[in-house]
C-alpha positions as CSV (number, residue, x, y, z in Angstrom):
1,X,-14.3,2.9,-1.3
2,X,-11.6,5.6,-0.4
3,X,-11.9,9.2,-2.5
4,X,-16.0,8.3,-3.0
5,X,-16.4,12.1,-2.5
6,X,-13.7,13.3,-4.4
7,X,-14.4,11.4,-7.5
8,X,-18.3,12.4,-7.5
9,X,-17.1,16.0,-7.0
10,X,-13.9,16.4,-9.6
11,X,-16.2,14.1,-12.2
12,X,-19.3,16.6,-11.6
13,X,-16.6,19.6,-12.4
14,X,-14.7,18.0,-14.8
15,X,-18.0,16.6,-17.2
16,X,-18.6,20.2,-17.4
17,X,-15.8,21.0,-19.8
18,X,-15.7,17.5,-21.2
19,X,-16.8,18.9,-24.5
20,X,-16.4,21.8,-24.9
21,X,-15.1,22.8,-28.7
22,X,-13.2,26.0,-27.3
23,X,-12.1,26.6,-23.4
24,X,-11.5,29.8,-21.9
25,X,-9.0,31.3,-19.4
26,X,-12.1,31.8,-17.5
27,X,-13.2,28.1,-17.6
28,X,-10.3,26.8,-16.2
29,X,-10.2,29.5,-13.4
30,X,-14.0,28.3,-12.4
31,X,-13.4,24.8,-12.8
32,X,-9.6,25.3,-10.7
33,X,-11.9,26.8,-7.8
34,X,-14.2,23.8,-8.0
35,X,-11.1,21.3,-8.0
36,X,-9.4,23.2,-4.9
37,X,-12.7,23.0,-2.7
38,X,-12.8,19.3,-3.8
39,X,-9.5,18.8,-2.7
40,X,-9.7,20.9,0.7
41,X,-13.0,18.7,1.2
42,X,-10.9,15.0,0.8
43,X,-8.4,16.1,3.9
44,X,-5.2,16.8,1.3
45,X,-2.9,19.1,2.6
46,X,-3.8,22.8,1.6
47,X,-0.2,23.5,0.5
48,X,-0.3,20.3,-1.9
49,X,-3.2,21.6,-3.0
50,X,-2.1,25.2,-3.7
51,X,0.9,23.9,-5.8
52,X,-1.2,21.3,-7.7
53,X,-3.8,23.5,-8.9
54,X,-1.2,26.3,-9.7
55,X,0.4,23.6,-12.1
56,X,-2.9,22.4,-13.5
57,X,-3.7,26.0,-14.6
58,X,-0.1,26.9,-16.0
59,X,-0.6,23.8,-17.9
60,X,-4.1,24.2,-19.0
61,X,-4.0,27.5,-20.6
62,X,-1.5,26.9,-22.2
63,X,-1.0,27.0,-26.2
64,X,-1.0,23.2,-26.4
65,X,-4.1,22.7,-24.6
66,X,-6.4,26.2,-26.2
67,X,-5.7,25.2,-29.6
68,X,-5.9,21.9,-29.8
69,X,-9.8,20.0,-31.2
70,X,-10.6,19.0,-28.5
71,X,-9.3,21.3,-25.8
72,X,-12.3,20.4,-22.9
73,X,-10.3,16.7,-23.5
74,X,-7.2,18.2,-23.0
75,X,-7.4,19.8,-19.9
76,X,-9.1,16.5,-18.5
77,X,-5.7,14.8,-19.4
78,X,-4.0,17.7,-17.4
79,X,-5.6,17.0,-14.4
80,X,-5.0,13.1,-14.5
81,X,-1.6,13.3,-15.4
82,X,-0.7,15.8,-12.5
83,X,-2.9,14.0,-10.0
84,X,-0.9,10.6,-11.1
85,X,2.1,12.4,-10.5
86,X,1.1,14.2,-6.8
87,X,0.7,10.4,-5.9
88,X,4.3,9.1,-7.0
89,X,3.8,9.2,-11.3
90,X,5.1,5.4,-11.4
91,X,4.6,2.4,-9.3
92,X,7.0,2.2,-6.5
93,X,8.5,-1.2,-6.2
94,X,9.8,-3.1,-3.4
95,X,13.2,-2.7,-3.4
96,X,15.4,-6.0,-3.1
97,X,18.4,-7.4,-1.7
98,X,21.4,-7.4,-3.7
99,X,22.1,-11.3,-2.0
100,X,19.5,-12.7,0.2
101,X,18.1,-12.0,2.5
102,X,16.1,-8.7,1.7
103,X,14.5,-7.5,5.0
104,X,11.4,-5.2,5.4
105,X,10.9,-3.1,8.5
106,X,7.7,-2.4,9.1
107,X,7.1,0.3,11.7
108,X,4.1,2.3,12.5
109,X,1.8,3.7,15.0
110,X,-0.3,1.3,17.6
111,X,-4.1,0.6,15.5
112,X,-2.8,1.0,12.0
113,X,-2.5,-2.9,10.9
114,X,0.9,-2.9,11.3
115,X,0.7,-7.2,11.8
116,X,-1.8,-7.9,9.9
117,X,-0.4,-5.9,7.5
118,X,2.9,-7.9,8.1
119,X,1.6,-11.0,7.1
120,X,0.0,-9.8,3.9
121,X,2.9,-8.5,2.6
122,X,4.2,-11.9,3.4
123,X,1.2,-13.5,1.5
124,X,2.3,-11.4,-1.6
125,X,5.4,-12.1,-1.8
126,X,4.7,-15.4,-1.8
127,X,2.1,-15.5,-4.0
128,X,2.9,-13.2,-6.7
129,X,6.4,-13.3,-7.0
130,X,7.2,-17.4,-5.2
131,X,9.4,-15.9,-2.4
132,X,10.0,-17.7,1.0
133,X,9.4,-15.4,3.5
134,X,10.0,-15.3,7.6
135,X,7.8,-13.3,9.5
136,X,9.5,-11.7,12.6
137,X,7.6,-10.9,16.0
138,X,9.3,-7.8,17.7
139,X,6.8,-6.5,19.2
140,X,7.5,-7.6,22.8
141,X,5.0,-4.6,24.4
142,X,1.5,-4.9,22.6
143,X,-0.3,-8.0,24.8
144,X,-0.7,-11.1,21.9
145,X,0.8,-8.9,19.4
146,X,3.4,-11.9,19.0
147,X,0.7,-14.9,19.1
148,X,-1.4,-12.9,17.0
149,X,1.4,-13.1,14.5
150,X,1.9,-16.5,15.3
151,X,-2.0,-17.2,14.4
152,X,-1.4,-15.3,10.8
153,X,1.8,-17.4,10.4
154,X,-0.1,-20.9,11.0
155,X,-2.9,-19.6,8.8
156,X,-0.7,-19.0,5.5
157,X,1.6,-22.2,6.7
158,X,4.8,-19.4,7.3
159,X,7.6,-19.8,9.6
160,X,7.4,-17.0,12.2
161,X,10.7,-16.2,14.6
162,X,10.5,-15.0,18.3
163,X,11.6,-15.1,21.7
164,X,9.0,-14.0,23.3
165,X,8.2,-11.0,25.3
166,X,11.2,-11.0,27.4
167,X,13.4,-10.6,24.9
168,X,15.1,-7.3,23.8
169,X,13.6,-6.6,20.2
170,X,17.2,-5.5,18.6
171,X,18.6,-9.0,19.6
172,X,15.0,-11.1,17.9
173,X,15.9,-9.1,15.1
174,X,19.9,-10.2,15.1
175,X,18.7,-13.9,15.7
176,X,15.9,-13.7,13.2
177,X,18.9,-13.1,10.7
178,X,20.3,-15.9,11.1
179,X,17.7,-18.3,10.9
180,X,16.8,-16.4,7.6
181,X,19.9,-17.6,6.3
182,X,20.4,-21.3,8.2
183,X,16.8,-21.7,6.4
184,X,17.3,-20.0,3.2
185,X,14.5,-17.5,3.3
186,X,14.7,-15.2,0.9
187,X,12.7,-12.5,2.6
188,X,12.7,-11.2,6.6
189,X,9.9,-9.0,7.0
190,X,10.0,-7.3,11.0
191,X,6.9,-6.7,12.6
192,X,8.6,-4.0,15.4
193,X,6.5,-2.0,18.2
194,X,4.1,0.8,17.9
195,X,3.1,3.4,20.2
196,X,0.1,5.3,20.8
197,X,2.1,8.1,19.4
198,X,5.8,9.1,17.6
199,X,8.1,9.5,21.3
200,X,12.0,8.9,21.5
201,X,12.0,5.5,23.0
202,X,10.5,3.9,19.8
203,X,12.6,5.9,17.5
204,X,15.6,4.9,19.7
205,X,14.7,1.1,19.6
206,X,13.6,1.1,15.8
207,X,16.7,3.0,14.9
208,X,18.9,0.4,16.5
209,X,17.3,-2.6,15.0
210,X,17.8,-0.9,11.4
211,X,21.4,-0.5,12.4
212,X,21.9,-4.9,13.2
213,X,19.3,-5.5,10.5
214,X,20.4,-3.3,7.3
215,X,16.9,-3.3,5.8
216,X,16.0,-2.4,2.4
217,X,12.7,-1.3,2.9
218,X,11.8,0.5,6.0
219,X,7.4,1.1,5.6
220,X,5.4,2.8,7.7
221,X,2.4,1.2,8.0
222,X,-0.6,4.4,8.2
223,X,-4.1,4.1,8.6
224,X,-6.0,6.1,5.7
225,X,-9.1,6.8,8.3
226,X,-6.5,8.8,10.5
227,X,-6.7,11.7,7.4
228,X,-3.8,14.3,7.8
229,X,-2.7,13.1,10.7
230,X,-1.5,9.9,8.6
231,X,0.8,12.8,6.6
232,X,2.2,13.9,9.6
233,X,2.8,10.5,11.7
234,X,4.8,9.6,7.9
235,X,6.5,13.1,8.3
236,X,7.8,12.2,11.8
237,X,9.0,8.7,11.0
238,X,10.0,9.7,7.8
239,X,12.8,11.8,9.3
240,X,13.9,9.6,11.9
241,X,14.2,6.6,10.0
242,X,14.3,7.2,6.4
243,X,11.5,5.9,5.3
244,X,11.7,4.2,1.8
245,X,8.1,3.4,1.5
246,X,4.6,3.7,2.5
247,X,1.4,0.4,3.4
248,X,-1.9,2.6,3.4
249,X,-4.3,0.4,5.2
250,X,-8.4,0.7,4.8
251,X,-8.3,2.4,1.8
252,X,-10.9,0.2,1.0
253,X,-12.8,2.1,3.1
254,X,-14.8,5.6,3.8
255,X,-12.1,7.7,4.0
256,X,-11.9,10.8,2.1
257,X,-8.1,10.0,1.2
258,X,-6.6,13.2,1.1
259,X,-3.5,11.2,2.9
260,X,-3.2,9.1,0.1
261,X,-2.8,12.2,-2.2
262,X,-0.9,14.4,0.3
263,X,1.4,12.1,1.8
264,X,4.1,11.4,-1.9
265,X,4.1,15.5,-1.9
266,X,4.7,16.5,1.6
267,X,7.3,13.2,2.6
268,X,8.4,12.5,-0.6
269,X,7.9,9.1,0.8
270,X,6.1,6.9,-1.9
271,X,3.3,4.6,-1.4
272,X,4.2,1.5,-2.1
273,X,1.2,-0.8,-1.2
274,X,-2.6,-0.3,-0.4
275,X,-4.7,-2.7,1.7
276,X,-7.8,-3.1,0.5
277,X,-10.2,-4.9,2.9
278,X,-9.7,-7.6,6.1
279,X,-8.9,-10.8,4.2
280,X,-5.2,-11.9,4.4
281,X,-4.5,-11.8,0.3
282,X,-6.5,-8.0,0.4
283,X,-3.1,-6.2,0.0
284,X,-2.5,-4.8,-3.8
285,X,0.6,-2.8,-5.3
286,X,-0.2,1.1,-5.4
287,X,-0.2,2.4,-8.9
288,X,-0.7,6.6,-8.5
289,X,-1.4,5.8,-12.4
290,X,-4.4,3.3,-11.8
291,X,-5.9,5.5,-9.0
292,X,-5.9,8.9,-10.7
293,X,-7.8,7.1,-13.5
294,X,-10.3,5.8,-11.2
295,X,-10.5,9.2,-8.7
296,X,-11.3,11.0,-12.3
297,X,-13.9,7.8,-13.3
298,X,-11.9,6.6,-15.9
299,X,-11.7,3.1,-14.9
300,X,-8.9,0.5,-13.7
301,X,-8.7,-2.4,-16.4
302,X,-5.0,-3.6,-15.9
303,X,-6.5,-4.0,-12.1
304,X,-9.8,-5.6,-12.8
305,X,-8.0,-7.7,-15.4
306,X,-5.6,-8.7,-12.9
307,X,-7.7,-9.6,-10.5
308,X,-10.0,-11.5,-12.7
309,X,-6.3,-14.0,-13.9
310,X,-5.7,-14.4,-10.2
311,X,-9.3,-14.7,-8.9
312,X,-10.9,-16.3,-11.9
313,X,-10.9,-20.3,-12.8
314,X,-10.1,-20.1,-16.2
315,X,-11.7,-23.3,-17.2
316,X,-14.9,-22.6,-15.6
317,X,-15.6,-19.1,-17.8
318,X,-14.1,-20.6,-20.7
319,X,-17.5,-23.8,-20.7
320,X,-19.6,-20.5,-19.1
321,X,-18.9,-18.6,-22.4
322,X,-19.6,-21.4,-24.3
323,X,-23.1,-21.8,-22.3
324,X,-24.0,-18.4,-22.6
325,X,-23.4,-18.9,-26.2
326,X,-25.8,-21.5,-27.1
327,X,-28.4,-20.1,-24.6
328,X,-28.5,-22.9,-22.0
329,X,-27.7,-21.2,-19.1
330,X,-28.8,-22.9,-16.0
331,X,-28.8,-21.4,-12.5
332,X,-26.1,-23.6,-11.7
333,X,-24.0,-21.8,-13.9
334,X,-25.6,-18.1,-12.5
335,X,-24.7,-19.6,-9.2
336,X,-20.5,-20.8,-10.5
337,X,-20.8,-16.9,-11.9
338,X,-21.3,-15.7,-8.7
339,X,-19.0,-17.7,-6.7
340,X,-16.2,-16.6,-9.4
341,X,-16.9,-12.8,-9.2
342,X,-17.4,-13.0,-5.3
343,X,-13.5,-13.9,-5.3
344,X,-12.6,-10.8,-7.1
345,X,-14.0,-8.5,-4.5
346,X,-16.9,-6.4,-3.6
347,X,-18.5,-5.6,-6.5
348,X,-18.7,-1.8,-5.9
349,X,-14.9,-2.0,-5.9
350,X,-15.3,-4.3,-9.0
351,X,-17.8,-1.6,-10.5
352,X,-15.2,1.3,-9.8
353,X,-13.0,0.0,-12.4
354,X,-15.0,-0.2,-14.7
355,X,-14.4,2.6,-17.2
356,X,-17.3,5.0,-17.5
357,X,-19.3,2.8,-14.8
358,X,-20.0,5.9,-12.7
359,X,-22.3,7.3,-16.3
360,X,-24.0,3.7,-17.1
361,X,-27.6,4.2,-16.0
362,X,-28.6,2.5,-12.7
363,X,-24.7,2.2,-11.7
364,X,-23.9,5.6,-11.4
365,X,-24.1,6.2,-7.4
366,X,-25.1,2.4,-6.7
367,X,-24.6,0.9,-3.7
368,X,-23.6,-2.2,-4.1
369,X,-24.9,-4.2,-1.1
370,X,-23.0,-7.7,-0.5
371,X,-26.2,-8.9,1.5
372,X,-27.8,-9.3,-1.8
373,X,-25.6,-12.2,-3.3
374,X,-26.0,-13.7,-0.1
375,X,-29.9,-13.3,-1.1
376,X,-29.8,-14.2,-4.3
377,X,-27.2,-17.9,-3.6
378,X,-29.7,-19.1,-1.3
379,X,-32.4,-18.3,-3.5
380,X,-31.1,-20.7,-6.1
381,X,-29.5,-23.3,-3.0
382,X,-33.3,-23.5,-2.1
383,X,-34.4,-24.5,-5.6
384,X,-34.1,-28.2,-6.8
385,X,-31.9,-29.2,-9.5
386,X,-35.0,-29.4,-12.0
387,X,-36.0,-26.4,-11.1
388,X,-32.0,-24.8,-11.4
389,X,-32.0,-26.6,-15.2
390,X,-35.1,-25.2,-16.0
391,X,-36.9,-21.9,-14.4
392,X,-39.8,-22.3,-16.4
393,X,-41.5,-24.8,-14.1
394,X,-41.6,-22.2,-11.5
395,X,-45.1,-22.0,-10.2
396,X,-46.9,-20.2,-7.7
397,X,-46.2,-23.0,-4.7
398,X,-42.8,-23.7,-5.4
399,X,-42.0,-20.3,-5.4
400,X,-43.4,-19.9,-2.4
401,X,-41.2,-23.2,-0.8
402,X,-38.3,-21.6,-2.5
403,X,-38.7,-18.2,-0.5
404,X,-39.6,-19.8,2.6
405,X,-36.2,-22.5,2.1
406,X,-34.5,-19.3,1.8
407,X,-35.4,-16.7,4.3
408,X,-36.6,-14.1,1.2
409,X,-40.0,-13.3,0.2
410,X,-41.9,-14.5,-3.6
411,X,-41.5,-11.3,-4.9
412,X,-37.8,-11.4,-4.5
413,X,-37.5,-14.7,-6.2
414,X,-39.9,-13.2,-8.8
415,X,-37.2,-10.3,-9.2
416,X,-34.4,-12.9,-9.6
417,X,-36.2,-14.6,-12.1
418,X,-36.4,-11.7,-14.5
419,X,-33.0,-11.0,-14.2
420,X,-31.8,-13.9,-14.9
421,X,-33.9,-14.2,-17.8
422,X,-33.4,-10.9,-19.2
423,X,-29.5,-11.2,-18.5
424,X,-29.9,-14.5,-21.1
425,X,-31.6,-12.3,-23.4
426,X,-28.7,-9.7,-23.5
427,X,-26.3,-12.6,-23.8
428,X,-28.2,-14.0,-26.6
429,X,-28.0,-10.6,-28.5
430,X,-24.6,-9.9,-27.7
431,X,-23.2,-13.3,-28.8
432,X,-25.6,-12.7,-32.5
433,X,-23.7,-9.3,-32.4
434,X,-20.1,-10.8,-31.9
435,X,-20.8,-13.4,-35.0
436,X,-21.6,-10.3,-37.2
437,X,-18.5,-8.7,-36.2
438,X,-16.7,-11.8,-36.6
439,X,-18.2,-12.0,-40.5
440,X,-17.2,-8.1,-41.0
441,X,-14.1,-8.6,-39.5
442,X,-14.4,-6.6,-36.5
443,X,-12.9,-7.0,-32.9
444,X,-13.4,-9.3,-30.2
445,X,-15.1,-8.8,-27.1
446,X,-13.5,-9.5,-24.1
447,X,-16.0,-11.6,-23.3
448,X,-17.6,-13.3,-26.1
């Protein structure tokens, strides 16, 4: 995941002062030196973080902040709120069209995603908010860039407009207008031509399709591996075009992300969405609130609870909770569990926004290694349904069918075994420790 370093390193700093009962000019100025190294490491732009650390410490030793009870807490806060606001304060929504249809630019460099990226936005717009999108193939220079549009269009069951690569790009985007409106689709989104690098021919040609086209959103699509060069690609097309947004692709990735960070601050361009791993629906909303929270490992809940309503089968949890319960969880039921948290994500992603994940002992640094899963389903698929009801007739031969059935080893199904039983165990605790809080009165778990 994208700011791994950061977060270990601003965490390590910031634990220090956590709790402290009284904080010093002095702390702040040794914890600021930490912060701007930390920074300077992630690829953010040394101006942004000049100005961000001089804010931090004008704010931490301040009166509010010294005399407060808990002034180690306080300063924490400081350096989350300014970090939310170095990446845009609020969410940055996609802006819409007064009458239909709105239409999306999406311009960018050659190698950034820019149609793949095209297509997810699509998927989004459909999905979370019922819109009827047309996806647009401009790119007449990049060989297959239209039929590998095309693909993405059959794929999610989208119309996609083109003429092919002997058409003039400002006249597919003229025509693609008015098939948006003969077909009532409410959204045109333009996937136009990269280049290897910013020249005047592209800014030329992208200029005049904005002029026939009228967009409301012009995004440049920038790849957060590229690291400052990203800030100065979105610099470049920024004043060209106007940008009015920004897709950061493979943040899902190991990127430092000092772009992310930098690139609000030095274009004053916000980020508007962040794509978040190859599949087509892995594109999510940017929240500069969300992140900061997670960068400083504070956790993501509205995300993770989010993705848990979209990803989740309501039903399914609802008879698993009820299982887990009465005790008579079966491997079946491990195995739905599995398949139902798989959609969600990778689980180190999952993990991240958890709050205080990074502290709970054996997750802080884990690796979460999607190969395992894979283990552990075919574990289980190699197991027959007597032995999935009930684990407990597990002896030394079957176990040693079961690892051959699935490619593992006995000692590996021995290790699943104890999980699973010792995750029943927990269960069995937590659900007698929900009923005595439901006797006292007390909250609800999430989960129980």
């Amino acid at each position: 995941m994208a700011f791994e370093g950061l977060a270990e390193r601003l965490q390590g700093t910031l634990d220090k002062i956590r709790g402290k009962g009284k904080v010093t000019e002095a702390d702040v100025k040794e914890m600021m030196r930490e912060v701007r190294l930390a920074l300077l490491e992630a690829d953010v732009n040394f101006k942004v973080v000049k100005q961000f650390v001089n804010r931090v410490k004008e704010r931490a030793v301040g009166q509010e902040v010294m005399k407060s009870l808990t002034p180690g807490q306080q300063v924490i806060k400081v350096v989350n709120d300014e970090l939310k606001e170095l990446m845009g304060g609020e969410q940055s929504k996609i802006n819409v069209a007064d009458k239909p249809p709105t239409v999306v630019m999406m311009v960018g460099l050659q190698g950034a995603g820019k149609t793949t990226t095209t297509a997810k936005l699509a998927n989004h717009l459909r999905k979370d908010h019922n819109r009827k999108p047309l996806l647009v193939g401009a790119d007449v220079y990049r060989p297959a860039a239209i039929d590998q549009l095309e693909t993405l269009g059959k794929q999610l069951d989208m119309p996609v407009f083109s003429l092919g690569t002997e058409a003039n790009p400002v006249d597919i985007a003229k025509q693609a207008m008015e098939e948006a409106k003969a077909n009532h689709n409410d959204y045109v989104i333009i996937d136009t031509a990269g280049r290897l690098h910013v020249d005047e021919e592209l800014m030329e040609e992208l200029e005049n399709i904005k002029a026939v086209t009228e967009p409301e959103e012009v995004l440049l699509v920038v790849d957060a591996m590229t690291g400052q060069d990203a800030v100065n690609v979105a610099d470049s097309f920024n004043n060209q075009l106007d940008l009015s947004g920004v897709v950061m692709t493979k943040l899902d990735g190991d990127t430092r992300g000092g772009a992310a960070i930098s690139i609000k601050a030095v274009t004053d361009t916000p980020i508007k969405f962040a794509g978040m791993g190859e599949k087509i629906d892995a594109l999510e909303p940017f929240h500069p609130d969300r992140m900061a929270s997670r960068i400083l490992g504070m956790g993501d809940v509205l995300s993770l609870i989010e993705k848990a309503q979209t990803d989740v089968d309501e039903e399914k949890a609802k008879e698993l909770e009820r299982k887990m319960r009465s005790n008579d969880m079966t491997f079946d039921d491990f195995l739905e569990q599995l398949s139902q948290v798989k959609k969600m994500g990778p689980l180190d992603e999952i993990l991240g926004m958890m709050p205080g994940a990074n502290k709970m002992k054996g997750l802080k640094n884990a690796k979460v290694d999607d190969k395992q899963l894979a283990h552990i389903e075919a574990i289980i698929r190699s197991m027959t349904k007597e032995e999935r009801d009930n684990p407990s007739v597990l002896n030394g031969s079957r176990k040693k069918r079961i690892a051959r059935g699935s490619g593992t080893s006995v000692p590996e199904v021995n290790r699943l075994l104890k999980q699973f039983n010792e995750m029943k165990k927990m269960m069995k605790q937590m659900s007698s420790m929900q009923k005595g809080k439901k006797k006292g009165g007390g909250l609800n778990l999430p989960f129980m």
